[in-house]
C-alpha positions as CSV (number, residue, x, y, z in Angstrom):
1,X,5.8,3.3,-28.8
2,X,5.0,4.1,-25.2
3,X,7.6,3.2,-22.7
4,X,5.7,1.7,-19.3
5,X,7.8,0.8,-16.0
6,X,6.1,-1.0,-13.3
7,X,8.0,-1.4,-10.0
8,X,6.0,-3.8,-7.7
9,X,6.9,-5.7,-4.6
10,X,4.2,-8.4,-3.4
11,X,4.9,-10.8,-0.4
12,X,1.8,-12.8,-1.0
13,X,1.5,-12.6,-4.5
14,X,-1.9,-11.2,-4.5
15,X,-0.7,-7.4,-5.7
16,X,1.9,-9.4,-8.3
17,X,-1.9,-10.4,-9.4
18,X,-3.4,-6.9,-9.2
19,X,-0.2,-5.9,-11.2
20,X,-0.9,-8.4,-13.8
21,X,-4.5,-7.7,-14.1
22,X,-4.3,-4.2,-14.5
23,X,-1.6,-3.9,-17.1
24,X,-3.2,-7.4,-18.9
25,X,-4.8,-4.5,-21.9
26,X,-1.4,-3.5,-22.2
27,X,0.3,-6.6,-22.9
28,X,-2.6,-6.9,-25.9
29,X,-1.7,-3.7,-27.3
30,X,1.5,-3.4,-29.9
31,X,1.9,0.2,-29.0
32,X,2.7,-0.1,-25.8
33,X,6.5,-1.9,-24.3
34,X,6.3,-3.0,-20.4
35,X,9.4,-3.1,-18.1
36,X,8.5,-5.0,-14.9
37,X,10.8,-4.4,-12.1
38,X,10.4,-6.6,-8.9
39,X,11.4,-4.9,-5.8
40,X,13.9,-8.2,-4.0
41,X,14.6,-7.6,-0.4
42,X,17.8,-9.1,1.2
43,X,17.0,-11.4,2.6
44,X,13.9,-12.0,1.3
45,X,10.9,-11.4,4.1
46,X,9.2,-15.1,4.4
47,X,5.4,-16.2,3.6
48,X,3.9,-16.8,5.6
49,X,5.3,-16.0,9.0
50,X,5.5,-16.2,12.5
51,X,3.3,-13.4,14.5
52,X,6.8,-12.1,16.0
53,X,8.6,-11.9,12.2
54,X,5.2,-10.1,11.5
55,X,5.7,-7.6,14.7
56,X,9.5,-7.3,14.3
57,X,9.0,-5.5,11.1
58,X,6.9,-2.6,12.5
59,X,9.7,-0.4,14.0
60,X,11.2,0.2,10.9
61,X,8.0,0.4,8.3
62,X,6.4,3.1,11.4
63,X,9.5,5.2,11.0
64,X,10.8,4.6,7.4
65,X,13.8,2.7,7.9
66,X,14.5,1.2,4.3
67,X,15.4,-2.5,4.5
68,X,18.7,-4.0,2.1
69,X,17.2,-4.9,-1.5
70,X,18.9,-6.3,-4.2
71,X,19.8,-4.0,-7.5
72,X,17.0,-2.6,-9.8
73,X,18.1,-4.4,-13.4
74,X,15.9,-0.9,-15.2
75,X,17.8,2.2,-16.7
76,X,16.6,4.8,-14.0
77,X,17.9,7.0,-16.8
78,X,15.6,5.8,-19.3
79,X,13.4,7.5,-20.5
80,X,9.5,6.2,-19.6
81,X,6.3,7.4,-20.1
82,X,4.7,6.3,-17.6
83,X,5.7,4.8,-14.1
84,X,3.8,2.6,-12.3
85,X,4.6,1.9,-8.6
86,X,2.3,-0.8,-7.0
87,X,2.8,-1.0,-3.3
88,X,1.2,-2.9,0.1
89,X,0.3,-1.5,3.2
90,X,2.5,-2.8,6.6
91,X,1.7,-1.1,9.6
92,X,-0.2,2.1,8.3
93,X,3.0,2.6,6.0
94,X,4.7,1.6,2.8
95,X,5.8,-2.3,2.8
96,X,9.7,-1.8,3.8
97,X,10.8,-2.6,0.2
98,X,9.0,-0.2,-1.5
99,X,10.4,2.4,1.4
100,X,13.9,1.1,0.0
101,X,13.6,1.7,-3.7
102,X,11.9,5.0,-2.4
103,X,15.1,6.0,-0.7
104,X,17.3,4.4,-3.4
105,X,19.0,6.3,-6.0
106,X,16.9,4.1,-8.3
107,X,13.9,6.7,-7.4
108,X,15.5,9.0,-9.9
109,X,13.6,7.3,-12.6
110,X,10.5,9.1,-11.5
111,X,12.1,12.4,-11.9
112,X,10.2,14.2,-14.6
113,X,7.7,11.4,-15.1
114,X,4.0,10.8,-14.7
115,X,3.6,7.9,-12.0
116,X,0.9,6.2,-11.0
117,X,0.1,4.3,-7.9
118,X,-1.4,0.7,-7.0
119,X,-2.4,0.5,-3.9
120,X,-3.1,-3.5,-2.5
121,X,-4.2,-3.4,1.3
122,X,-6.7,-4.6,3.8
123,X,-8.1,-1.5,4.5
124,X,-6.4,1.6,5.3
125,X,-4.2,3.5,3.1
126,X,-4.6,7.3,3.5
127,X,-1.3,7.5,5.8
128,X,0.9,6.0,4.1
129,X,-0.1,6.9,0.6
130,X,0.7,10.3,2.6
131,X,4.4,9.0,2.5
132,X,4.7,7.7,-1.1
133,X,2.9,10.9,-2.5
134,X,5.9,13.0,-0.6
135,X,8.9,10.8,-2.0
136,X,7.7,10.8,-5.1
137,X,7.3,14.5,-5.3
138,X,10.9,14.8,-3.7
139,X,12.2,12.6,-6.5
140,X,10.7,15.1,-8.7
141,X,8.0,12.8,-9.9
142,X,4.7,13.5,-10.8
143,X,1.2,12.3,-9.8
144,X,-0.5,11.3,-12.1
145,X,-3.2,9.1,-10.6
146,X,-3.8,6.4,-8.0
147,X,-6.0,2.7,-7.3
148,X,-6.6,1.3,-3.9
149,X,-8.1,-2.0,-4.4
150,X,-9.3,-3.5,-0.6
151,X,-10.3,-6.1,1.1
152,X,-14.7,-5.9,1.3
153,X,-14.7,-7.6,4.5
154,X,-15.9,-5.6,8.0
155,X,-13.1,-4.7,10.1
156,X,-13.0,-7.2,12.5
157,X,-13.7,-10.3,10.2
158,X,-11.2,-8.7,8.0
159,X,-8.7,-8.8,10.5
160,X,-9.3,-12.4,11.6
161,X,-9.1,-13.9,8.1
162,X,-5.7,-12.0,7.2
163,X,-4.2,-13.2,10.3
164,X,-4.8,-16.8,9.5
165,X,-3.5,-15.5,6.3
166,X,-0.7,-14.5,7.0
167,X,0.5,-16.8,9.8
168,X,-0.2,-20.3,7.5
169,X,-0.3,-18.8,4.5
170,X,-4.3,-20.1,3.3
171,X,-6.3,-17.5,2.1
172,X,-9.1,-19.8,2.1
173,X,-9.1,-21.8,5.2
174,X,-12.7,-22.5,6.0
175,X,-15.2,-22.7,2.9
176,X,-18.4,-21.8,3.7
177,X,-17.6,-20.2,7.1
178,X,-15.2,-17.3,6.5
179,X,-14.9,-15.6,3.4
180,X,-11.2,-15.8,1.6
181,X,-8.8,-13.3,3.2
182,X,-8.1,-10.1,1.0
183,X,-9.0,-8.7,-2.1
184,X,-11.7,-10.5,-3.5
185,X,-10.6,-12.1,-7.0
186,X,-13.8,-10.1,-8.9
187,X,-12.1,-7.2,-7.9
188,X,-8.5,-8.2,-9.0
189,X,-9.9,-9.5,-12.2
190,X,-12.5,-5.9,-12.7
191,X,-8.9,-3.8,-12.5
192,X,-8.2,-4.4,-16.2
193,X,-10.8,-2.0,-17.0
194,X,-8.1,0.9,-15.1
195,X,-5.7,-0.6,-18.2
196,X,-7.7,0.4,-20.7
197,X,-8.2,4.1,-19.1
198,X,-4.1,3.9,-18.9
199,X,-3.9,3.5,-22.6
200,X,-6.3,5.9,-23.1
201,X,-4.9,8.8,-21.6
202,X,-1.1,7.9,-23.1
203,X,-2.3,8.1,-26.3
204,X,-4.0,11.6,-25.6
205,X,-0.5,12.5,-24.3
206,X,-2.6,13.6,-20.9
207,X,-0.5,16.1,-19.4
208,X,-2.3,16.1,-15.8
209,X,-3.3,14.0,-13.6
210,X,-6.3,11.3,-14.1
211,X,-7.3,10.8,-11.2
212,X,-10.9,12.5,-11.7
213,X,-11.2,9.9,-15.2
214,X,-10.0,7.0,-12.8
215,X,-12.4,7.7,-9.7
216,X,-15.0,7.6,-12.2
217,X,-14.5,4.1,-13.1
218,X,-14.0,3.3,-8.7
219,X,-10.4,4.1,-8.5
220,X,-10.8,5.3,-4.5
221,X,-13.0,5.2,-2.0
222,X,-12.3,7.1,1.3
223,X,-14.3,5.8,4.5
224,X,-14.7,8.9,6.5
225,X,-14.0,6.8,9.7
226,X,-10.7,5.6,9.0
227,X,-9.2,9.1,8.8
228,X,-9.7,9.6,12.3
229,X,-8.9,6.5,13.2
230,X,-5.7,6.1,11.2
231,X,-4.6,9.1,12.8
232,X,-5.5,7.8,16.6
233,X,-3.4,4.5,15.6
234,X,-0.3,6.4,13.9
235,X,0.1,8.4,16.6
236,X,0.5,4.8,19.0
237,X,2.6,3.0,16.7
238,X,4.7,6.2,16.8
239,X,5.4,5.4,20.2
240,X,5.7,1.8,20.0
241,X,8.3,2.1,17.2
242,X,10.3,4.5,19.0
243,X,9.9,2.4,22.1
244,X,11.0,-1.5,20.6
245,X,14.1,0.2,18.6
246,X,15.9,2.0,21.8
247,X,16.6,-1.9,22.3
248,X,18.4,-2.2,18.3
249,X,17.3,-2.6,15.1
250,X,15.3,-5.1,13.0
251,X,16.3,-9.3,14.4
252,X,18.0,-8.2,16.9
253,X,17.7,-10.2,19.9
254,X,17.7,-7.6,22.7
255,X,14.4,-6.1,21.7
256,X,12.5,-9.3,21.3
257,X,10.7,-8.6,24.8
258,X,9.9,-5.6,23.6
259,X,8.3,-6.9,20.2
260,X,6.6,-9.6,22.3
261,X,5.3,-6.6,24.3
262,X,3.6,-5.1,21.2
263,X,2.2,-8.2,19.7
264,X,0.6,-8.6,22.9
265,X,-0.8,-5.2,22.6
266,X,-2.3,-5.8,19.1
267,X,-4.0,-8.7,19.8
268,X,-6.0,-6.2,22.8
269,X,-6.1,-3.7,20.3
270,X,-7.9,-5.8,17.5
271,X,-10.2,-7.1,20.5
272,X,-10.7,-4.3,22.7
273,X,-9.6,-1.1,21.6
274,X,-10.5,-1.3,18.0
275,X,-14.4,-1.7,17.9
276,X,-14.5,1.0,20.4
277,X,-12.1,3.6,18.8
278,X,-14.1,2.6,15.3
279,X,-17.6,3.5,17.0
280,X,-16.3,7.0,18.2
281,X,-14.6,7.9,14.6
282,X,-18.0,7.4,13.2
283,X,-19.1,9.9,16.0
284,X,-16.2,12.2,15.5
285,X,-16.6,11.7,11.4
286,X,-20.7,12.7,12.0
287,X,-19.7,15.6,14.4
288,X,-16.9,17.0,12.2
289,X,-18.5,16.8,8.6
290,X,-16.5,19.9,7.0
291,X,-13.6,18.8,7.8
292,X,-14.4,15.5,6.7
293,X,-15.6,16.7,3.4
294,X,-12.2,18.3,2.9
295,X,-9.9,15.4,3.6
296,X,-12.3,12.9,1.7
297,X,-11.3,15.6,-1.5
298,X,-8.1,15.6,-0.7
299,X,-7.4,12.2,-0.1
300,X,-9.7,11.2,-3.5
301,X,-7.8,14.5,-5.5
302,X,-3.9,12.6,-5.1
303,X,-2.9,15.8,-4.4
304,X,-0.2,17.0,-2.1
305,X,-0.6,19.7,-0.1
């Protein structure tokens, strides 16, 4: 029997449907027992949200600052064959409650163990899959393969549709008009097929990583233009962070300026800023092609360097 844990935190619900779709082979085969863990913040982060909840978060998920969650109810000295950590993207980092079981003593269940990553985001991903890969190497963990399953939709419409998203919580708000925010549901419902490559490998008792097998099947994509342009943005929210939490931490009231500072910034950024610093990544990812090549195969490898 092969022992599968699958720690998952989803706000929305859409990666709790990602989760479900992936693992659905499992659930059909005897051989194979499922623990799901669900990451629980305290309190729990609403849905949907105002824009300032939404910007009041970003301090903490820029810099790492692990948020209170409740107790995992898994043996982290069990002993698993597989670990599955399924994960969202909040401000070009690690949702906070996935950064909190990260920094938890509950991470010691990866210690030894092949773990696999789910990636649910809008777009970008590189940067702070940078940050899981790390912890889950310090934890003693091992890669053993990664999915990224991402909204289609260009940038700009993209952003538009998960804002509305977000802020009244209808991923389908104008039929016909805009097309549904997020990952479409073809694309949630195609990830079983990564189940079945899962079950493959465990049975083969595949002692390295998959990722070559699983990028086969469409596991990753890297845009070339989002690595420089993650990088450009990191490096600002850097600043930002730093700059909103000399005024205290997460809900505190004396920073609120500061957080309506930055939400006023985004919305400049998404208008302004963003289709500009998109056109010269291209440029700069046209311009700098081997370097390109070699962070397209190492962000596709799941390798750490």
């Amino acid at each position: 029997m092969k022992k599968i844990l699958i720690i998952h935190y989803s706000q929305t619900g859409q990666l709790t449907d990602i989760v479900k779709s992936v693992t659905a082979p499992f659930e059909k085969d005897e051989t194979v027992s499922v623990t799901y863990e669900e990451i629980k913040p305290k309190p729990a982060f609403p849905f949907p949200w105002s824009a300032t909840q939404f910007c009041d978060v970003f301090p903490e998920s820029v810099q790492g600052i692990p948020c209170e969650i409740e107790p995992v109810h898994f043996d982290p000295n069990e002993d698993y064959d597989l670990v599955i950590l399924a994960y969202q993207i909040w401000f070009l980092a690690p949702s906070l409650p996935i950064t909190a079981f990260l920094e938890s003593g509950a991470a010691k269940v990866m210690k030894g163990r092949p773990v696999l990553t789910i990636i649910g985001c809008r777009n970008m991903w590189l940067l702070a899959h940078e940050t899981v890969k790390q912890k889950i190497v310090k934890s003693g963990g091992r890669l053993f393969g990664n999915l990224v399953l991402a909204d289609r939709t260009n940038n700009l419409l993209g952003v538009l549709t998960i804002t509305i998203w977000m802020l009244s919580g209808k991923k389908k708000l104008v039929p016909g008009l805009l097309p549904a925010a997020g990952i479409s549901d073809q694309d949630i419902h195609d990830a079983a097929r990564f189940g079945d490559l899962l079950i493959h490998a465990l049975e083969k008792n595949e002692p390295g990583s998959i990722q070559e097998t699983l990028n086969e099947h469409g596991a990753v994509t890297v845009v070339p233009q989002y690595i420089f342009f993650e990088k450009r943005i990191q490096a600002i929210f850097k600043i930002w962070s730093r700059f909103i939490l000399k005024k205290g931490n997460r809900g505190n009231p004396a920073r609120k300026f500061r957080v309506q500072l930055f939400l006023g910034y985004l919305f400049a950024a998404i208008a302004v800023i963003a289709p500009v610093s998109t056109v010269l990544s291209i440029l700069a990812a046209k311009l700098k092609k081997d370097e390109i090549k070699h962070e397209i195969d190492y962000f596709s490898k799941n390798i750490v360097d």
